[in-house]
C-alpha positions, 0 to 999 in steps of 0.5 A, spaced: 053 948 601 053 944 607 059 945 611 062 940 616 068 940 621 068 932 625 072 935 631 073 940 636 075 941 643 070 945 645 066 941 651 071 940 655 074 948 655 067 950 656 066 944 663 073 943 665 077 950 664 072 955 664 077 961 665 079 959 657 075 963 651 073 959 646 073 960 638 067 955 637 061 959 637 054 960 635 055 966 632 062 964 629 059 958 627 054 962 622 058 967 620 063 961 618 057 957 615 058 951 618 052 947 618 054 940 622 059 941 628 062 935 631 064 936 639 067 931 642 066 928 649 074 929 651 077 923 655 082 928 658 090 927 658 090 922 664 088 916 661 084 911 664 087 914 672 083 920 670 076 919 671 075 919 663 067 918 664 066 923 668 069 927 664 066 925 659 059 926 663 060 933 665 063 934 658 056 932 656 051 937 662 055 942 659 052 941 652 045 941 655 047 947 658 048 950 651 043 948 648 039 950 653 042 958 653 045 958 646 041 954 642 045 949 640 041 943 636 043 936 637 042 931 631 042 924 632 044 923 625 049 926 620 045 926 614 040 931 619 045 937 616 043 943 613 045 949 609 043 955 613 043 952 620 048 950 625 046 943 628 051 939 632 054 932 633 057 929 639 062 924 639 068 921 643 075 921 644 078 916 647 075 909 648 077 909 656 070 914 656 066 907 655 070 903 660 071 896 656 064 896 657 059 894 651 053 897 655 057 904 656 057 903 648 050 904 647 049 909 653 053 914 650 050 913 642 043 914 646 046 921 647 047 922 641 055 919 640 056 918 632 064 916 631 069 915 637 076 916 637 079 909 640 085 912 644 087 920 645 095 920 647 094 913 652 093 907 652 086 904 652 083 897 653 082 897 646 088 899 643 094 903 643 096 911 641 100 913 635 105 917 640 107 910 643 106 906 636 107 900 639 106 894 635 100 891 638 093 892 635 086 892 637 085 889 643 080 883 645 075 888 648 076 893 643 073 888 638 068 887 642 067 894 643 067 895 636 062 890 634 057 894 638 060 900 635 058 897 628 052 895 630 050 902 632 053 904 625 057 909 630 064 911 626 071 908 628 075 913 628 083 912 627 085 919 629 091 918 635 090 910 634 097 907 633 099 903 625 098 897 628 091 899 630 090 902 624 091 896 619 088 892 623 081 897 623 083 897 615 084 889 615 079 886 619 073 891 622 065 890 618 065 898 616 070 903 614 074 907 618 074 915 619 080 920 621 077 926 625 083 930 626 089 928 620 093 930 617 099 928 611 105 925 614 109 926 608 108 934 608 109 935 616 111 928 618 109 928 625 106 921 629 100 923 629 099 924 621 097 919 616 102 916 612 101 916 603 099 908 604 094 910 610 091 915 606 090 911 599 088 905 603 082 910 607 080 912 600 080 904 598 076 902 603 070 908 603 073 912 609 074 918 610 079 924 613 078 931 616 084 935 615 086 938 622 088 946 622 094 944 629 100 948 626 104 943 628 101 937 624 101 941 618 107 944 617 115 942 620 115 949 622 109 950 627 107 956 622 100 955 618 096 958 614 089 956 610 094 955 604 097 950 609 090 946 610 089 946 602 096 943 601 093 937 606 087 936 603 091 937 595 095 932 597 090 927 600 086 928 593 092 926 588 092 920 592 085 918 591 081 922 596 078 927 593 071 924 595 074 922 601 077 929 605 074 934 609 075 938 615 076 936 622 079 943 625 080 941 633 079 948 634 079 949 641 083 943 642 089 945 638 094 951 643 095 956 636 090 956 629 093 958 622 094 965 622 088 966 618 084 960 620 082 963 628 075 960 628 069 957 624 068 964 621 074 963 617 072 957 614 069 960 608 077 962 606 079 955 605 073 954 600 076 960 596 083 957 597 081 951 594 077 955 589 083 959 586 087 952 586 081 950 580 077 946 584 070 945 581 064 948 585 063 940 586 068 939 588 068 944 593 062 942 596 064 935 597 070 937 601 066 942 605 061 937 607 059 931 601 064 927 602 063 927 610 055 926 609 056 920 604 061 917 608 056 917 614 051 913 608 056 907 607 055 906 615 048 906 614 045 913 615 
């Protein structure tokens, strides 16, 4: 079974905040069966001011370095996953890393770069964040800079982009989008989370959505357990998302785990959760990773 997870910190904890310990690792990644982890080249918090390609780049130095020591395989596409080896996909969060910058766009897929998150928490000279909601949507530059992304078959990833940028990817973009890190508004209603139409219109479109394990997306008391991930991922298959959801922890990038779900060694949990449940053996093999390789088809790859 191919396991993915579209999205964990774990760069930017190894270039920028060196005295933290990460839970993403090659061995906690064999032991979780995890075949495609996705890290990201994080913008950091300061937006635009805070010297996001910079960042981006020493995010990057960061990865040859575990490649180099650890290991850690690069693939260039996501169908390059296979059971029974860990191989990494790089993307981008926060679109202020290309700088309004067509160029930039093919600079960083060139580095391997699959999907990027159009905003974190700032905006952006594509769009605007979901925690300042807003009703501006996609920028003119950001058209332009998801016209290149399309091109590449580089996935729009709406996780922290605002509604407004949202429907307007759902509306107007050439391919569909992809929610990296999300979670369901109406079991923890939280402006990150996706709301019920958000989520039948991802599955509609031939999207695709990564259940976040952050405690305090998936439940209104910041307490969570894989239970509460499988509650998520339920919730999106009885809106029609079955072959459309799967993981995107945001495991070194979230400030508490579920209690049972610290790192990908425990990954196997929800597979077994979501067993209990009477999901059907393919289905499970979908969530785990399915659903995230043929998203990756429907783009082209």
């Amino acid at each position: 079974m191919v396991i993915c997870d579209t999205h964990c910190d774990t760069l930017y904890m190894r270039a920028l905040e060196p005295q933290k310990t990460p839970c993403v690792t090659m061995e906690a990644m064999q032991r979780g069966g995890v075949s495609l982890q996705t890290c990201t080249l994080f913008a950091g918090s300061q937006g635009v001011s805070g010297h996001p390609y910079e960042k981006a780049m020493a995010e990057y130095a960061a990865f040859e370095r575990l490649r180099d020591t650890e290991g850690w395989t690069r693939v260039h596409s996501p169908l390059e996953a296979e059971e029974g080896k860990v191989k990494i996909l790089l993307s981008v969060e926060g679109g202020e890393i290309f700088e309004g910058s067509v160029a930039r766009v093919q600079e960083f897929y060139e580095r391997g770069v699959r999907m990027a998150a159009l905003t974190w928490n700032n905006e952006n000279e594509i769009a605007s964040p979901a925690k300042e909601g807003g009703k501006e949507g996609i920028k003119p530059a950001g058209w332009a800079i998801l016209r290149e992304m399309a091109n590449l078959r580089m996935a729009a990833d709406t996780s922290h982009l605002n509604e407004a940028g949202f429907w307007d990817l759902i509306d107007h973009h050439s391919q569909p989008p992809m929610a990296s890190h999300s979670c369901a508004k109406k079991l923890c209603p939280h402006f990150r989370n996706l709301s019920d139409e958000q989520i039948r219109a991802m599955a509609e479109c031939g999207g695709w959505i990564g259940v976040n394990f952050y405690p305090a997306f998936l439940s209104p008391s910041g307490k969570a357990s894989v239970a509460t991930i499988c509650d998520h991922i339920d919730h999106m298959c009885q809106l029609g998302a079955q072959k459309h959801v799967g993981f995107g922890s945001d495991f070194d990038g979230i400030e508490t785990t579920p209690v049972d779900c610290k790192s990908p060694a425990d990954v196997p949990a929800i597979l077994n959760e979501l067993r209990r449940r009477g999901y059907s053996e393919e289905a499970v093999s979908d969530i785990a990773g399915g659903n995230f390789l043929a998203y990756y088809r429907r783009l082209g790859w």
